[in-house]
N, C-alpha and C positions, 0 to 999 in steps of 0.2 A: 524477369523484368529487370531491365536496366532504369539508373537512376538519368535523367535526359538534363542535357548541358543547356544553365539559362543565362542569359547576356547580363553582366556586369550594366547595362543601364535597367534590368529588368530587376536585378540584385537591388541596385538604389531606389528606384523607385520602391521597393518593395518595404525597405530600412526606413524610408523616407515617410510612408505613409502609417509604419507603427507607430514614430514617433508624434504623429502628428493625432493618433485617434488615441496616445496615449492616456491623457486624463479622461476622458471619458472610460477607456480599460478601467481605471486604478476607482473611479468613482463605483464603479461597478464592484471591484472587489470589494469597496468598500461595502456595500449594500448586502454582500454576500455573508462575510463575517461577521454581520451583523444581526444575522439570525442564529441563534443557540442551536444550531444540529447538534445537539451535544447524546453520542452513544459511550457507554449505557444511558439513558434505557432506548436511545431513537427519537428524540424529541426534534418535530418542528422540520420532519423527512419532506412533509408535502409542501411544505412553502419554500423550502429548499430548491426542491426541483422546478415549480413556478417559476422559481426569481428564474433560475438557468435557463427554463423552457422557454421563456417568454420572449427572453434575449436571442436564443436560436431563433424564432421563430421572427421576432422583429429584423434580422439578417437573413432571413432568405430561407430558411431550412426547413423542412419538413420533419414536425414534433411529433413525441409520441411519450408516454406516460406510463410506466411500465411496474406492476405491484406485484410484489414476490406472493402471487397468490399459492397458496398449499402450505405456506411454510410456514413454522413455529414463529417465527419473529414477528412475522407482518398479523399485527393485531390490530382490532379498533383503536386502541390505545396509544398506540404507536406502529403506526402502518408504515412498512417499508416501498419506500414508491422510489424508482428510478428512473431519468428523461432520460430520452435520446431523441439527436435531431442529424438529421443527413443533407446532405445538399450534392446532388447529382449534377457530373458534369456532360461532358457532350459522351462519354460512356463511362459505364459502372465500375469499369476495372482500369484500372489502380484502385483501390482503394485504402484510404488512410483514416483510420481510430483513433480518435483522440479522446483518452476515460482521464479524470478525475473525480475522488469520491469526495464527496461533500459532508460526511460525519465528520465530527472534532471530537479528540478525548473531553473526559471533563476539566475543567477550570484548576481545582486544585487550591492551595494558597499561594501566599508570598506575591503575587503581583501590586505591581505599584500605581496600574493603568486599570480603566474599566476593559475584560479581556474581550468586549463586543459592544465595544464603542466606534470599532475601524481607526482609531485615531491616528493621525499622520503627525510624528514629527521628524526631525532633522534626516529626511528622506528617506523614514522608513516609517513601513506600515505594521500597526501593534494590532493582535487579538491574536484569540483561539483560532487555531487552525488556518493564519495566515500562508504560512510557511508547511503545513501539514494539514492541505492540499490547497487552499482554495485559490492562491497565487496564480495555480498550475493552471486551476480550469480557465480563468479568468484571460491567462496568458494563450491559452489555445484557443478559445475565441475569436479574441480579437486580432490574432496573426492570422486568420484567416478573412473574417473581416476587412482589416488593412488590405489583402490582396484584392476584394470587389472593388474597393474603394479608390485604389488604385487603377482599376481598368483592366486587371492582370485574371483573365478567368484559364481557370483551370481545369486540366482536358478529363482527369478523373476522377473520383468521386470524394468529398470529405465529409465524415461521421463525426459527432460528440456525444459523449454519455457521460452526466453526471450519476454516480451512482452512490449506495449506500452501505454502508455497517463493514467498512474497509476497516478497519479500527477492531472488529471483532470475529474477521475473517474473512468477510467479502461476500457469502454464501448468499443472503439476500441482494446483494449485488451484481457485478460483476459473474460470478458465478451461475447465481442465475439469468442472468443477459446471454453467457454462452450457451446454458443446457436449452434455453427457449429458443437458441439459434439466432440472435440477435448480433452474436460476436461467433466466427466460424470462418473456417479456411473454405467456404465456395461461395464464402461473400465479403473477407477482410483482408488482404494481404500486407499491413503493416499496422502495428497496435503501436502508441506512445504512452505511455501512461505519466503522468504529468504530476507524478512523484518530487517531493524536494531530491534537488543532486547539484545544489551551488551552485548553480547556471552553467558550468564551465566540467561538470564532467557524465558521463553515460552509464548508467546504471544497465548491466548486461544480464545478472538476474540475482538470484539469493540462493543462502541453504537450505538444505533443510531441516526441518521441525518434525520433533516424536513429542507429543503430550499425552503423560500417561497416570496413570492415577494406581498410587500402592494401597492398599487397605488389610492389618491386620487385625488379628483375631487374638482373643483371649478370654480368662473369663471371671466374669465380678464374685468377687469377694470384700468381706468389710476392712476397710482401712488399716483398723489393727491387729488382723490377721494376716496380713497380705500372703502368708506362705499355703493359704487357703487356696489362691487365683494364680491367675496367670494375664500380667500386663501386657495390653496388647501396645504401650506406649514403649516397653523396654525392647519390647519385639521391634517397633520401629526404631528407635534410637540405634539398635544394632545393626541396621539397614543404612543409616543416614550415616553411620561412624564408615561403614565401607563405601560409599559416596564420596565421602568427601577425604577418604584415606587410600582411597585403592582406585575407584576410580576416577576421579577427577587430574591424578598425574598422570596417569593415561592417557585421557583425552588432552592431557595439554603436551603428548609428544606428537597430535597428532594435525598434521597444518597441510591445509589446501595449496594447491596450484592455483586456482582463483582468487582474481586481487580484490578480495573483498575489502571494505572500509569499515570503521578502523581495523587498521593490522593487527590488532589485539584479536581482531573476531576471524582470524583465519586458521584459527585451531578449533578444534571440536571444545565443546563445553556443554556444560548441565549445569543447569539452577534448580533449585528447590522454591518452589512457589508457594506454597504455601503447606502447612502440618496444621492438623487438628486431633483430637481425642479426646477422652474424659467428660465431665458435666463442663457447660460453658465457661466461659470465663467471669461474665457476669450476673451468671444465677446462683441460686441458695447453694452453696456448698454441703455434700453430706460424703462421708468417710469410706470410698470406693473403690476397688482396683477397677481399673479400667480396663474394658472386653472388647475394645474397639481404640482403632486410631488409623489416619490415613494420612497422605501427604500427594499434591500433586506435582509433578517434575516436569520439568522444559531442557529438553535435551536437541540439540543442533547439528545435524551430523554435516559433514561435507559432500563434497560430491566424487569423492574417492571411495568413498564408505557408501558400501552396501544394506539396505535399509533392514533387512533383513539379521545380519550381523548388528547390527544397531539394538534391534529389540530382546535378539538373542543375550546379546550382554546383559543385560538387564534381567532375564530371566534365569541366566545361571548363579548371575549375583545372590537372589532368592531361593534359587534350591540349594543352593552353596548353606545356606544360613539353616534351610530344613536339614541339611544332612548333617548339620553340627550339633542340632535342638529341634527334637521331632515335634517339642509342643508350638512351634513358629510355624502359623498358620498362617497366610498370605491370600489376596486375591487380588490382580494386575488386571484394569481397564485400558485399553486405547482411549483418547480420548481428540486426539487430531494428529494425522499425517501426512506431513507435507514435503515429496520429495523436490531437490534442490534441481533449479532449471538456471540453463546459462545459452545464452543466444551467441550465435556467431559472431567475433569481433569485422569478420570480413563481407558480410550481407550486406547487403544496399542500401537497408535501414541504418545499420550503425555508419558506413562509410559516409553516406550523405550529411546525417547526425553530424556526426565527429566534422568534417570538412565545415559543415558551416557554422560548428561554435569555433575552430578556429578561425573561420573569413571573419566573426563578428571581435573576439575580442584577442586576437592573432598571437594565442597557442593552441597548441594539440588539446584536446580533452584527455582528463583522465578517465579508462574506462574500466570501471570497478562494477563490484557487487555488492547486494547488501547483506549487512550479518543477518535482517530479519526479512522475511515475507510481506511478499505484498499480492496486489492485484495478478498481477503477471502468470503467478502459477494457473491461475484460473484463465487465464488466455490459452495456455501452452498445453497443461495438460486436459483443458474439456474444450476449446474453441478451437485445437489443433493450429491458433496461428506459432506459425515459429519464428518470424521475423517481428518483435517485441522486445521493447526496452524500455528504461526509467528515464525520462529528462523532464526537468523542470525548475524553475526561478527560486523557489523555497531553500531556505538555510537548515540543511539535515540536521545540525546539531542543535536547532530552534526547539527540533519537532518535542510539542511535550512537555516544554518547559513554561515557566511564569514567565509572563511577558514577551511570549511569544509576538516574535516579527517576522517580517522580510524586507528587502530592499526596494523599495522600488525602481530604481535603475535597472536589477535584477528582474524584473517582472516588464518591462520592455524591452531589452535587450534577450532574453528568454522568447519570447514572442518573435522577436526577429529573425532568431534562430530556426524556431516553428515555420514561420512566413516560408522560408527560404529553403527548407524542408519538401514541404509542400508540395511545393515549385518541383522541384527536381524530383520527386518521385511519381507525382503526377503526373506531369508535365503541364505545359501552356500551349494556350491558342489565342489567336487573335480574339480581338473583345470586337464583335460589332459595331456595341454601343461608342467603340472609340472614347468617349470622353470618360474624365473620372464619372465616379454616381455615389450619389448621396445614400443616404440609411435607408431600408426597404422600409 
């Protein structure tokens, strides 16, 4: 598929009617942020996807309400529900995806604003998960919108999906969207996912992620005896000293060809997430070697690096430490693997992409990758689309923070960029109706 060439009065009209359905967009996000999706634990999934469904459905689109049924997540409790709304044009193919997830981290401290209040000032928009995602959905909406409204109907098909638990992998999500066949290469040929990326550059894909879990062994004795036992806490500390002494310079000789964002994240790295052992921290203390201790790790490989080599390191590191000290006993979980996906900068999707953030605010985009995972792996590697990218109005270095915002400027101008997207990968047809047309 070729991306089809639209007339510069088709372009304006197109600029001209985002800015025009603009506040009512921004009232919208407002409305959206202002529900607590706050994952963990999934609170407030189903009113989430209402606000979104309602809105698809008040423009024209065929809803649908989708519950990660079978899966651990989706409880009575907190049930994982995802929308999707499609709007068919005069035929099925082209068709254009446009996902944003609707979970926000939690809250956190240090903010100065209520973070779900939507509050506007000096033209930006404050809350949870402004900028980390809800901008995006908000902005894919209504650049498609603005094109009805304009008169400008489009010859193939445009989908939305607000989805869920993006935040904690996606797997009730997105993930499950594609395995039920919802997102799929003989029914999607361009995904956007509507990721923060400053408005101004294109997210092509990420690394990837090994999450693994170490757990040693040893064995209890009384406190004042400790030459009784055997600490399974010393056992890890001897683990964690070669971590961070052996291999951690390693992985920082080792730096991708993909221009990931920030350049800091273009070398391989590993963190240490978290260590546990012993009696709790805040229970009755009694006098114990500890026969138990584990730690889980987050390690990023590139897309040079073989995943296979990846885990292999990892497990010579460990028999390296048995073959020094037979009584170091170990057991290594998987615990999530995500290998690194990168989209062609030369597709139709990114070309168009790219062409029209610079028609809108006239430079090139920059096209990068992210140090972390998102939606997209679950497009590429279970929905087989390969033409997927990250764009959207959200400020990346917002995501996550107190006092989370975005711009608003950014969040119509972003849209405009969508509009005009749209257009050229779809294509256009005469509108019968000829005149503009109001809200369905």
């Amino acid at each position: 598929m070729v991306a089809q060439s639209v007339s510069a009065d088709l372009q304006e009209a197109a600029c001209r009617s985002v800015e025009e359905i603009g506040p009512e967009m921004i009232s919208f996000l407002q409305a959206l942020v202002r529900i607590p999706t706050i994952n963990p634990p999934g609170e407030n999934y189903i009113a989430g996807a209402e606000l979104i469904g309602q809105q698809l459905k008040d423009f024209g689109y065929d809803t649908l309400y989708v519950a990660a049924e079978g899966l651990k997540e989706h409880t009575a409790q907190h049930p994982r529900v995802n929308v999707l709304g499609r709007r068919e044009g005069s035929v099925p193919r082209p068709s254009l995806h446009f996902n944003g997830h609707f979970d926000v981290v939690p809250v956190g401290d240090d903010w100065t604003v209520d973070p779900f209040s939507g509050l506007i000032r000096d033209g930006k928009l404050y809350g949870r998960g402004t900028s980390d995602q809800k901008a995006g959905i908000a902005a894919s909406i209504f650049a498609i919108e603005a094109l009805r409204r304009a008169g400008i109907r489009l010859r193939g098909t445009v989908e939305q999906s607000g989805s869920v638990d993006e935040e904690s992998g996606g797997f009730a999500g997105v993930a499950y969207l594609a395995k039920q066949g919802w997102i799929g290469k003989d029914k999607t040929d361009y995904v956007i996912i509507t990721e923060p990326s400053n408005v101004d550059r294109v997210c092509l894909g990420h690394r990837g992620v090994y999450w693994f879990k170490i757990t040693t062994h040893g064995r209890i004795a009384h406190g004042c005896m400790p030459h009784f036992g055997i600490s399974a806490i010393d056992h890890m500390a001897d683990f964690l000293h070669n971590v961070t002494h052996e291999l951690k310079p390693e992985l920082a000789k080792r730096k991708t060809a993909i221009p990931v964002e920030p350049p800091g994240s273009r070398f391989a790295s590993i963190n240490v997430n978290s260590v546990f052992g012993g009696q709790p921290e805040h229970g009755t203390q009694t006098p114990c070697v500890a026969d138990r201790s584990g730690a889980i790790f987050d390690r990023r490989f590139l897309s040079e690096e073989n995943f296979e080599d990846v885990r292999g390191e990892i497990h010579a590191m460990l028999e390296d430490l048995r073959a020094k000290n037979p009584e170091f006993q170990y057991k290594i979980e998987d615990l999530m693997i995500v290998h690194p996906v990168h989209t062609d900068e030369h597709c139709d999707l990114v070309t168009s992409l790219s062409g029209n953030v610079e028609r809108i605010f006239g430079r090139k985009p920059k096209l990068t990758a992210s140090p972390g995972t998102y939606d997209q792996k679950h497009v590429v590697r279970i929905a087989d689309v390969k033409q997927c990218v990250a764009y959207g109005p959200g400020i990346l270095d917002q995501a996550h923070l107190p006092d989370e915002h975005c711009l608003i400027e950014d969040v119509v101008n972003a849209a405009k960029v969508m509009a005009l997207t749209a257009m050229e990968l779809l294509g256009v047809e005469p509108d019968p109706g000829g005149a503009r047309q109001g809200k369905r």
